[in-house]
N, C-alpha and C positions, 0 to 999 in steps of 0.2 A: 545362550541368553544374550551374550555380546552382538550376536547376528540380529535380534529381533528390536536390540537400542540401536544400532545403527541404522539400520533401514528405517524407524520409526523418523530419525531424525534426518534421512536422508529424504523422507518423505516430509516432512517440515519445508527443510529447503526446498521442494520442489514446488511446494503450496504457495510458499513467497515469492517465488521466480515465477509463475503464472500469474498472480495478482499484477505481479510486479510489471509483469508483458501486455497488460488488459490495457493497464492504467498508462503505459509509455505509448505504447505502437497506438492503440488502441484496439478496435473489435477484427483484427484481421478473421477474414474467417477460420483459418487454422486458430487460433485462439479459441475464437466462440466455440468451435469443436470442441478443444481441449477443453472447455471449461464446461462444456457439455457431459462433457465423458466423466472427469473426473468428479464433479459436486454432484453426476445422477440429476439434472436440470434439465427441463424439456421445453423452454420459451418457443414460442410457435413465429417469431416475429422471423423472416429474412434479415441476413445479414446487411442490407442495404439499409434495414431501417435502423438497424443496433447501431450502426454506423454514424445516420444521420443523429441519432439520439447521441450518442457518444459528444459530437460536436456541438449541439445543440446546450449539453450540460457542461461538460468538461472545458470547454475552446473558447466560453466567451468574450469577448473583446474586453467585456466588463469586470473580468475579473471570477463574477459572480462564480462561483461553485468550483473554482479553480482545485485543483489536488496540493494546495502546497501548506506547509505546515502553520508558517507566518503568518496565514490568514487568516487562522482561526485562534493562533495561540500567540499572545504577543504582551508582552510587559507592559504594567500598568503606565499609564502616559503615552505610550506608546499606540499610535495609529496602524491598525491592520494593513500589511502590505507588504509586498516581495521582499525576504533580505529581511532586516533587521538582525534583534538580539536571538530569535530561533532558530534563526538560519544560521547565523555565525555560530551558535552551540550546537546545531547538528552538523554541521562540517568540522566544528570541535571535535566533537565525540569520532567521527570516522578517522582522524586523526592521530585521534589517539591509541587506535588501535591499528595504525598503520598507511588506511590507505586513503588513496588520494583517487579522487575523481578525475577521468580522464575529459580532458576539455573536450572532446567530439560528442560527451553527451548531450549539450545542450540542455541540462536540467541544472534547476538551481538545487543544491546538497536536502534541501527541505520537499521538493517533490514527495507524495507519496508513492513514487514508484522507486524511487533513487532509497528511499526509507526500508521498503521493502527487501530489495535487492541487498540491501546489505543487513538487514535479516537474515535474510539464503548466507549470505557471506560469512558471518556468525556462525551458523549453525555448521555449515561447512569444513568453519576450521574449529570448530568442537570450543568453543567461545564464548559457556552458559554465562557467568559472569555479565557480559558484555549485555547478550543478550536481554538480563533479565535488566538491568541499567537501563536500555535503551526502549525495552518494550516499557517500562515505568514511564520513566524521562518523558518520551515521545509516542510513541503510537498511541499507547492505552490513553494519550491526555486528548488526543481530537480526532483518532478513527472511529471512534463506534459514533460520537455527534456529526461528523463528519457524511457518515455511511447514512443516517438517518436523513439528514438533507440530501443524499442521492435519492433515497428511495422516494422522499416526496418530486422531484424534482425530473425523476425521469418519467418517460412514456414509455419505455417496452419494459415487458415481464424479465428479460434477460438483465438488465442492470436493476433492477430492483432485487432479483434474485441473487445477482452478483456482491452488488452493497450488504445485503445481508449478509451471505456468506463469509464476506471478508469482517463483517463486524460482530460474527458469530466466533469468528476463529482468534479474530486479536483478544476480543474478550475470555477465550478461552486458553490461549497462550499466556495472559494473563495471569488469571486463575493458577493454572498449575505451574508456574513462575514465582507466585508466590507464597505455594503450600510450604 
């Protein structure tokens, strides 16, 4: 029985470490595979176009549709924008649990890949607790809203399928987080 919890939550982490790879690197093609393989997705678009679409939603200058948590979730008075009080509570919370971000990431602690990742990290080191703190606190407050403006927002069937996915699963991490 111990074999079939571990693996289950070994498989956890592995779901947040590929989100996590989508949303940092972006659509490399070994990704899109991967994300192929694993969610059973069959997006007919070339990898060139996931790509361009990638940059097109995620990269703009303007901010608009960025992955970070602060710009969706931010303290009353408080103007949407890199940094703030969300971002200094999600680097809180990693923190508090040890670890520190290594400066070569180049993401600020609020990314939702850097979120994710340390999801994997969690579950990793057998960390429910934390976990279910964190998925409250943060994920569950602006991925699945989050994920819905992807899906308007993109043009190929792969990140529409993707958003879903991932706002299919936080919701559902959610859920049995807090049976």
């Amino acid at each position: 029985m111990l074999d079939i919890y571990e693996n289950q939550e070994a498989e956890r982490a592995e779901i947040y470490k590929l989100f996590s790879a989508l949303f940092m690197k972006g659509p490399t093609p070994e990704i899109v595979e991967e994300v192929k393989e694993v969610f059973r997705i069959e997006p007919q678009e070339p990898s060139e176009e996931i790509g361009k679409d990638f940059a097109a939603v995620f990269l703009r200058p303007d901010l608009h549709m960025s992955p970070y948590e602060s710009l969706y979730i931010f303290a009353p008075g408080e103007k949407p924008g890199l940094g703030g009080k969300t971002a200094r509570e999600v680097q809180s919370f990693y923190e508090a649990t040890g670890l520190t971000l290594a400066e070569e990431m180049n993401f600020m602690p609020d990314h939702l890949s850097v979120e994710l990742l340390f999801m994997s990290y969690l579950i990793d080191n057998g960390r429910f607790e934390e976990q279910k703190d964190f998925i409250e606190s943060h994920l569950f407050q602006w991925v699945p809203g989050y994920c819905d403006e992807v899906q308007r927002h993109a043009s190929t069937a792969f990140f529409k399928q993707a958003a879903n996915l991932l706002k299919e699963f936080i919701l559902s991490e959610h859920e049995s987080m807090s049976e």
